[in-house]
VEXPA-395743 format. One record per residue (C-alpha): x, y, z; residue in three letters; chain. Coordinates in Angstrom, 2 decimals, always signed. Layout:
<lonus>
       c1       c2       c3    r  c
        X        Y        Z  ala  A
...
</lonus>
This chain:
<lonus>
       c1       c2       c3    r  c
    +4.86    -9.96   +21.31  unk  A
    +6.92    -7.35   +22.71  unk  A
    +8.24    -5.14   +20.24  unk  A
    +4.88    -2.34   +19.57  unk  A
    +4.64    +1.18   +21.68  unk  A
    +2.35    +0.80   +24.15  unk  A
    +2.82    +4.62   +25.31  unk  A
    +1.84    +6.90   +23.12  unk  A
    +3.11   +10.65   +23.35  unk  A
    +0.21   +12.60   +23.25  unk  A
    +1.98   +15.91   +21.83  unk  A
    +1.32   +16.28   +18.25  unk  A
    +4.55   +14.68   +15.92  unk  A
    +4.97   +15.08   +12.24  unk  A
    +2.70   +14.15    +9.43  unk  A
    +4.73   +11.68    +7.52  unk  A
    +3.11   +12.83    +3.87  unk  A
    +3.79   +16.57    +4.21  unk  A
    +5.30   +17.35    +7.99  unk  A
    +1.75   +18.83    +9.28  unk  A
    +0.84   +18.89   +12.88  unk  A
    -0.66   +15.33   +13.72  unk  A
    -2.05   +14.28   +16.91  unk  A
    -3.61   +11.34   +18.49  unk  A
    -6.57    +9.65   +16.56  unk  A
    -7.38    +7.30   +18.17  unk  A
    -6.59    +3.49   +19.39  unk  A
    -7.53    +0.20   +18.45  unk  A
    -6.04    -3.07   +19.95  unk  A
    -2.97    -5.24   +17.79  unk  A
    -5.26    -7.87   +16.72  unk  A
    -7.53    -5.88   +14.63  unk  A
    -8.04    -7.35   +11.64  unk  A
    -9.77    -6.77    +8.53  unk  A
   -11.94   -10.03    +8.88  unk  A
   -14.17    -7.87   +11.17  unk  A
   -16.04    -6.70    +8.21  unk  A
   -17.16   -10.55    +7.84  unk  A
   -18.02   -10.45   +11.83  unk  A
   -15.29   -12.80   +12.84  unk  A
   -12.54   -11.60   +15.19  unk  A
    -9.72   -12.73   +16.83  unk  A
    -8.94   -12.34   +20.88  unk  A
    -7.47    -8.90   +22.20  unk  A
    -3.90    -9.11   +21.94  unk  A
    -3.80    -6.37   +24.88  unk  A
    -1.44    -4.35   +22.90  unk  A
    -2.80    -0.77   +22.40  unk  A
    -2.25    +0.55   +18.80  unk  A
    -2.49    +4.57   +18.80  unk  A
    -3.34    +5.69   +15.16  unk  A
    -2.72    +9.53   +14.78  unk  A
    -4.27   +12.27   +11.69  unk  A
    -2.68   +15.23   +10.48  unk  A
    -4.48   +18.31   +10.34  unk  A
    -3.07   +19.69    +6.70  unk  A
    -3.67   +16.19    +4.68  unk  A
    -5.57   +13.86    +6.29  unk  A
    -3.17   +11.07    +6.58  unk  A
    -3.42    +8.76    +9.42  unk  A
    -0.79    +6.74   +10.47  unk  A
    +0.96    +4.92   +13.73  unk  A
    +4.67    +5.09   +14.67  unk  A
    +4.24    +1.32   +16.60  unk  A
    +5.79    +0.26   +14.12  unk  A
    +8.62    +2.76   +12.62  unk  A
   +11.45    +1.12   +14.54  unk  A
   +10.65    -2.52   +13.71  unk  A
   +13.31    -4.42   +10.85  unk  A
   +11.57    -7.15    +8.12  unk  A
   +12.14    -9.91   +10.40  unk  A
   +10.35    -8.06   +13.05  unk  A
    +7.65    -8.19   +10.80  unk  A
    +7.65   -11.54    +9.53  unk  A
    +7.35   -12.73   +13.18  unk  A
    +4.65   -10.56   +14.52  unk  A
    +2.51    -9.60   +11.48  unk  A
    +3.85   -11.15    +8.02  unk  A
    +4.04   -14.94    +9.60  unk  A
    +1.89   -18.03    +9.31  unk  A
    -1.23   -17.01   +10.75  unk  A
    -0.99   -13.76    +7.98  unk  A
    -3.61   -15.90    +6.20  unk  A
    -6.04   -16.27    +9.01  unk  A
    -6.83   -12.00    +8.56  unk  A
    -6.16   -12.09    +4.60  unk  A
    -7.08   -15.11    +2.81  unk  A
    -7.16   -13.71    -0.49  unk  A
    -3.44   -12.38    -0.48  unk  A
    -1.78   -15.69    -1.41  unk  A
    -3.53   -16.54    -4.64  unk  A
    -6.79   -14.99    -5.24  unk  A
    -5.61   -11.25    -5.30  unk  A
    -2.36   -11.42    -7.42  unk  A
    -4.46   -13.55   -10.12  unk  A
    -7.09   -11.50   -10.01  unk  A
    -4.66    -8.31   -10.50  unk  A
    -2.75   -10.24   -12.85  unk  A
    -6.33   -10.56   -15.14  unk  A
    -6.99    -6.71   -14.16  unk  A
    -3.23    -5.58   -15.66  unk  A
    -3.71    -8.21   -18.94  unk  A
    -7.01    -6.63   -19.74  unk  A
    -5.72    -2.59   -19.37  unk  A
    -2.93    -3.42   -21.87  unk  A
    -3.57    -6.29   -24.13  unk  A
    -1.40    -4.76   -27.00  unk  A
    +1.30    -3.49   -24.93  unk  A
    +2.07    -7.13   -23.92  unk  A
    +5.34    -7.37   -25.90  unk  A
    +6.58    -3.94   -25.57  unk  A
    +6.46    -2.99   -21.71  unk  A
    +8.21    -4.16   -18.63  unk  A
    +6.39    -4.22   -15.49  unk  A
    +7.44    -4.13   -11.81  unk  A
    +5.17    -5.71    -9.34  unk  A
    +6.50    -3.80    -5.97  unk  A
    +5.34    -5.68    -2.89  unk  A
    +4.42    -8.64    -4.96  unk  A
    +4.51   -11.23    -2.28  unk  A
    +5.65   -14.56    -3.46  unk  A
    +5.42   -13.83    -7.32  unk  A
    +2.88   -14.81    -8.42  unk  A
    +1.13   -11.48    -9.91  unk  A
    +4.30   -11.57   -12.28  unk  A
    +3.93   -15.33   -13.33  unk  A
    +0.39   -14.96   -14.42  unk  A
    +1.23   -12.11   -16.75  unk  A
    +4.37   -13.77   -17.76  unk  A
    +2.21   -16.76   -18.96  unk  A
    +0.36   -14.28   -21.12  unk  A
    +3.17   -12.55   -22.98  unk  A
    +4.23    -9.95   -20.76  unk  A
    +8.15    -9.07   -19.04  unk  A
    +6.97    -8.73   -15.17  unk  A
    +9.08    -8.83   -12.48  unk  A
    +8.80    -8.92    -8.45  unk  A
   +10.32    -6.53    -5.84  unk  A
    +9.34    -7.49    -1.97  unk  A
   +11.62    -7.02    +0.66  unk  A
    +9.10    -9.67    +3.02  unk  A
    +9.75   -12.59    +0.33  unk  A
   +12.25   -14.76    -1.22  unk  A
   +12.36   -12.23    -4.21  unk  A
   +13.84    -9.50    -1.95  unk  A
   +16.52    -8.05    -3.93  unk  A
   +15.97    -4.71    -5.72  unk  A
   +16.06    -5.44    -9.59  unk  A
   +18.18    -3.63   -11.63  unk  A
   +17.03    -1.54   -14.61  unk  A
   +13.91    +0.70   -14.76  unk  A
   +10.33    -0.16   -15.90  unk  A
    +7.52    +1.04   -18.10  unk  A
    +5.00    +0.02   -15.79  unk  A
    +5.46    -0.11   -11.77  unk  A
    +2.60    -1.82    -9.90  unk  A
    +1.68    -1.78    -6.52  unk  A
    -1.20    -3.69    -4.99  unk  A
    -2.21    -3.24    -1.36  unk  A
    +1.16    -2.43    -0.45  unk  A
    +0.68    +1.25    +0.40  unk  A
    -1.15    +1.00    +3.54  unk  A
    +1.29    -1.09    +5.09  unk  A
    +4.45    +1.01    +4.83  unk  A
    +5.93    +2.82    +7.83  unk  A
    +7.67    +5.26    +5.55  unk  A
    +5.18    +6.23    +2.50  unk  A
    +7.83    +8.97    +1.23  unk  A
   +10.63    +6.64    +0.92  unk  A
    +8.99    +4.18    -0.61  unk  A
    +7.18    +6.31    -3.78  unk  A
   +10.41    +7.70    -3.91  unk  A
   +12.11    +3.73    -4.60  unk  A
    +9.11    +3.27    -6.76  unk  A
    +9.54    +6.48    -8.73  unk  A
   +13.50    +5.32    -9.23  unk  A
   +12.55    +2.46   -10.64  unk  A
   +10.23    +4.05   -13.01  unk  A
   +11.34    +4.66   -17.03  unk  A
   +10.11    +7.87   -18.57  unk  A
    +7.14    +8.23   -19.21  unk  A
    +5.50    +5.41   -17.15  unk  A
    +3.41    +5.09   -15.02  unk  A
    +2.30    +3.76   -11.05  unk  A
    -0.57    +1.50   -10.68  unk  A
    -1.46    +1.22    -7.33  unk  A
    -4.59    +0.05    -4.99  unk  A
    -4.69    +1.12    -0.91  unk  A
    -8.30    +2.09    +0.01  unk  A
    -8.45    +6.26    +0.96  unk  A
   -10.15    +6.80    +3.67  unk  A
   -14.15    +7.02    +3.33  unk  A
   -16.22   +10.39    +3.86  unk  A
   -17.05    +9.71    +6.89  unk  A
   -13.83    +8.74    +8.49  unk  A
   -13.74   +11.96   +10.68  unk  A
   -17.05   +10.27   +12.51  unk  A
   -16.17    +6.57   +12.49  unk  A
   -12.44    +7.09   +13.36  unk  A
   -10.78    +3.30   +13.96  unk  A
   -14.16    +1.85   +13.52  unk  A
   -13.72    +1.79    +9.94  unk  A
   -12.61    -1.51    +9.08  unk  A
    -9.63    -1.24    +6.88  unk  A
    -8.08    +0.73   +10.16  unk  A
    -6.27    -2.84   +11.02  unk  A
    -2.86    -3.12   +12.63  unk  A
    -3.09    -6.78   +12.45  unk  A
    -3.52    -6.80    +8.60  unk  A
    -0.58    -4.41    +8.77  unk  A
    -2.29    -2.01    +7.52  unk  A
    -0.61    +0.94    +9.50  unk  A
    -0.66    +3.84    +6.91  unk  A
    -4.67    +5.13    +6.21  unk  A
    -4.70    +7.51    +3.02  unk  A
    -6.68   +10.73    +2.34  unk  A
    -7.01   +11.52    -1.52  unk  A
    -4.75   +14.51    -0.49  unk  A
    -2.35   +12.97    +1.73  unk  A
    -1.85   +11.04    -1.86  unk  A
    -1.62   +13.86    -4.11  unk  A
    +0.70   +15.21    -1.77  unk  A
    +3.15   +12.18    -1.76  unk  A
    +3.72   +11.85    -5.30  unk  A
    +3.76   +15.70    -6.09  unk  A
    +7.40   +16.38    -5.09  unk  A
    +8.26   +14.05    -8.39  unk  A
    +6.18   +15.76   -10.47  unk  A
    +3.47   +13.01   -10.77  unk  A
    -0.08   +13.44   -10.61  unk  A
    -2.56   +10.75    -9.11  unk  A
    -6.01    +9.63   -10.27  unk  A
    -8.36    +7.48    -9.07  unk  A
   -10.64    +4.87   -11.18  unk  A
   -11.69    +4.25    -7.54  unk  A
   -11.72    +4.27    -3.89  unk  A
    -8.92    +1.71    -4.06  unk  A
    -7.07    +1.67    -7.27  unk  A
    -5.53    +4.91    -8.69  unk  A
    -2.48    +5.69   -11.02  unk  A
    +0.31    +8.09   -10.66  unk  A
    +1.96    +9.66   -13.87  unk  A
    +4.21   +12.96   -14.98  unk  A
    +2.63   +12.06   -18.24  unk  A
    +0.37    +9.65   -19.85  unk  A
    +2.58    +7.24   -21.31  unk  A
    +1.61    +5.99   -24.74  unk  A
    +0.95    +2.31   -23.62  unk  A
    -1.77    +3.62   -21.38  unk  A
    -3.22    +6.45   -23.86  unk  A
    -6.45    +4.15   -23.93  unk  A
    -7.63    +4.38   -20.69  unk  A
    -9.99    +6.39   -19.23  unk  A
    -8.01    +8.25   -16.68  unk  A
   -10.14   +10.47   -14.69  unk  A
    -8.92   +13.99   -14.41  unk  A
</lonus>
């Protein structure tokens, strides 16, 4: 592998949520991988991977990666040993999501459309196709790479945020493909209280996962603000961005 920064600038460079000063974080090395929270780890890579914070927002982020194309990322991060650091992405995630999205809106199941944005290889939208609903998938790493026409009531997003180089483009696609009122569903993990102290020890810090984009709850406010769209969080990792409340999700419990 050839293609990350190994030289990191050490003057401070723009936040990528709101343009604050950020400067160098910290470092971890390529292979990092989420699997460290089971104690399992792969061998150094011995390619440095310099995470830096912004001072305003809290987002923390690396540019190793900002000048790399899709197939750049299929061979280094998105290839066949993907499953090695995330078993769970293949089927066991998108069905579980799938039974998650079914059981929010059971009785909008013939009246919405849903988006599944960085839905891998489909099969989030096949499970909630086989229970009534209209769900499509947008990824630009799979075979359903083109971006659909049309807009949608519902726009989902699961564990896609944290591995985009370019956060403000890419709520900006999702918020174009967005009917109104609707609404985002999305889970990324914000960073934990004590991320300040544990820095790149934290766990979900892990370029190997491709997880290259670490949120602050107001590094996310901030992102979807400039579209008018507030965000709330059921939890650390799954939160919902709206203008409005649209009718279909009235029910829920949306925490203010």
């Amino acid at each position: 592998m050839t293609d990350p920064v190994l030289v990191a600038d050490p003057r401070p460079v723009e936040c990528k949520v709101c343009a604050g000063p950020s400067l160098l974080f910290g470092v971890v090395d390529f292979h990092k991988s989420c699997i460290e929270a089971q104690g399992r780890r792969l061998a150094l890579s011995g390619y440095p991977i310099y995470y830096r914070r912004c001072r305003n927002c809290g987002f923390a982020f690396t540019t190793a990666f900002d000048a790399w194309d899709t197939n750049t990322f299929r061979r280094h991060i998105y290839n066949e040993e993907y499953v090695t650091v995330d078993p769970d992405y293949a089927e066991v995630r998108p069905s579980g999501n799938a039974k998650l999205v079914a059981g929010s809106f059971p009785e909008a199941r013939a009246s919405i459309s849903i988006l599944d944005y960085g839905g891998g290889e489909g099969l989030f939208a096949a499970r909630l196709r086989e229970q009534g609903f209209t769900a499509t998938t947008f990824d630009p790493f799979s075979g359903f790479n083109q971006t659909p026409e049309g807009k949608f009531d519902l726009v989902t997003s699961f564990e896609v945020m944290e591995h985009v180089p370019s956060p403000k483009s890419t709520v900006a696609t999702m918020v174009s493909l967005l009917k109104e009122p609707g609404a985002i569903l999305f889970s990324t993990l914000v960073q934990p209280a004590e991320f300040e102290t544990i820095g790149l020890n934290w766990w979900y810090a892990s370029p190997r996962n491709g997880h290259i984009s670490l949120y602050s709850t107001q590094a996310l406010a901030r992102l979807f603000s400039p579209h008018g769209m507030k965000v709330a969080s059921f939890s650390p990792d799954l939160h919902i961005a709206c203008a409005q409340v649209p009718p279909f999700a009235a029910h829920l419990r949306i925490p203010r």
